[in-house]
C-alpha positions in Angstrom: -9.4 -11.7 -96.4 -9.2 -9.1 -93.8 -6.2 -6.4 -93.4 -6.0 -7.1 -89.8 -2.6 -8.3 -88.1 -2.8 -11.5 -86.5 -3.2 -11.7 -83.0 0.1 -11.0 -81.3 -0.5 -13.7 -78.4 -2.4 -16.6 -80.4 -1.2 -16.0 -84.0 -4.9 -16.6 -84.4 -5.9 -15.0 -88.3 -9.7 -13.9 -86.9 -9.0 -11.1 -85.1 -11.8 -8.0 -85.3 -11.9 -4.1 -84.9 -14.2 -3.0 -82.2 -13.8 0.8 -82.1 -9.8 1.6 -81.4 -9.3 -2.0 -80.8 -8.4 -5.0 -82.2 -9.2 -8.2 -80.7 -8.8 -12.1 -81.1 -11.8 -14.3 -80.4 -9.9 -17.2 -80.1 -7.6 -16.4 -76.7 -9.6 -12.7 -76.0 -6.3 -10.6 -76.2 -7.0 -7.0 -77.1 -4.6 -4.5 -78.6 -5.0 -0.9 -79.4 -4.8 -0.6 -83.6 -1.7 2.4 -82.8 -0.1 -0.5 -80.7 0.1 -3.0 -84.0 1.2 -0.4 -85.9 4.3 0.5 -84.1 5.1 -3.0 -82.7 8.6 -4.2 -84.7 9.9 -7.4 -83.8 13.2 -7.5 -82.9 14.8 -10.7 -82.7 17.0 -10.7 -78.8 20.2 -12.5 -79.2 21.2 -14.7 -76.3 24.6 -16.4 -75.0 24.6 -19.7 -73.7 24.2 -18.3 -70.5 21.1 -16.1 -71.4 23.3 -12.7 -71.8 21.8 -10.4 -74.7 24.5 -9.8 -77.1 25.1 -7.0 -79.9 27.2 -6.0 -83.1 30.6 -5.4 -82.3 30.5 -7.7 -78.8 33.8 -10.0 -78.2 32.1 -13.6 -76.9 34.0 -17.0 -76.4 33.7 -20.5 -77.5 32.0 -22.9 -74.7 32.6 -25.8 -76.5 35.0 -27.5 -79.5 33.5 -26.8 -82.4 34.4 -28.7 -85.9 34.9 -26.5 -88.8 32.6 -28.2 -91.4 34.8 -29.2 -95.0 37.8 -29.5 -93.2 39.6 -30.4 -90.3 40.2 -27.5 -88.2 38.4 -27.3 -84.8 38.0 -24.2 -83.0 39.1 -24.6 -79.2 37.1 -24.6 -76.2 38.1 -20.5 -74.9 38.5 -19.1 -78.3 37.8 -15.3 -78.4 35.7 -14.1 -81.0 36.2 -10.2 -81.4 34.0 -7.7 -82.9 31.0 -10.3 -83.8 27.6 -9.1 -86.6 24.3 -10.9 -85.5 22.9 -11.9 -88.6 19.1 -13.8 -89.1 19.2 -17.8 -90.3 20.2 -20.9 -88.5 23.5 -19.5 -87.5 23.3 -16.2 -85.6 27.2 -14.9 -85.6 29.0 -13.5 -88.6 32.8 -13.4 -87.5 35.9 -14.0 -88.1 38.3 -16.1 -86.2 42.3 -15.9 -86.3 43.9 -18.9 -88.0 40.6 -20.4 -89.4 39.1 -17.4 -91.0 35.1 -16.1 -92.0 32.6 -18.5 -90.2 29.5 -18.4 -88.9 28.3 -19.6 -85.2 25.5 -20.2 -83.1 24.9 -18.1 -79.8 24.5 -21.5 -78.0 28.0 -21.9 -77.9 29.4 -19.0 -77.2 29.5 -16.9 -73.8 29.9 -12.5 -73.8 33.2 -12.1 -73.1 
């Protein structure tokens, strides 16, 4: 198995050296082998209305949301102060006044 990243375009596996670059015989990108090396994947995280958003960034609620296990809903226009931007199938770590530690998901939430 080779040592090679995957292509960056295709996520095609067969990609070759050919000098100082790599390249992907599927789709014909090329890459320079300092360009893969330094290339980190950063994840961009988006509002509803395609705003980036960061750690520490106050956002509001676009839409009811029900608070799974019980039966609090957060209201449309909640402020969310101070959010973390964590990885998995909800993208906000926060805390909300009244309800408490929750997660959320940037689709319903706009940058305040």
């Amino acid at each position: 198995m080779s040592s090679l990243p995957p292509c960056p375009k295709c996520n095609s596996e067969y990609t070759y050296e050919d000098g100082s670059m790599i390249i992907c015989p599927e789709c014909a990108h090329e890459w320079s082998k300092d360009a893969a090396e330094s290339v980190e994947e950063t994840k961009v995280f988006r509002d509803a209305h395609g705003n980036e958003l960061k750690d520490g960034d106050t956002v509001t609620v676009i839409k009811d949301l029900k608070v799974k296990g019980s039966s609090l809903v957060v209201k449309i226009g909640t402020k969310v102060k101070n959010i973390r931007l964590i990885d998995g199938d909800h993208d906000i770590d926060c805390k909300i006044d009244g309800i408490g530690a929750m997660q959320l998901k940037t689709e319903f939430v706009k940058k305040a």
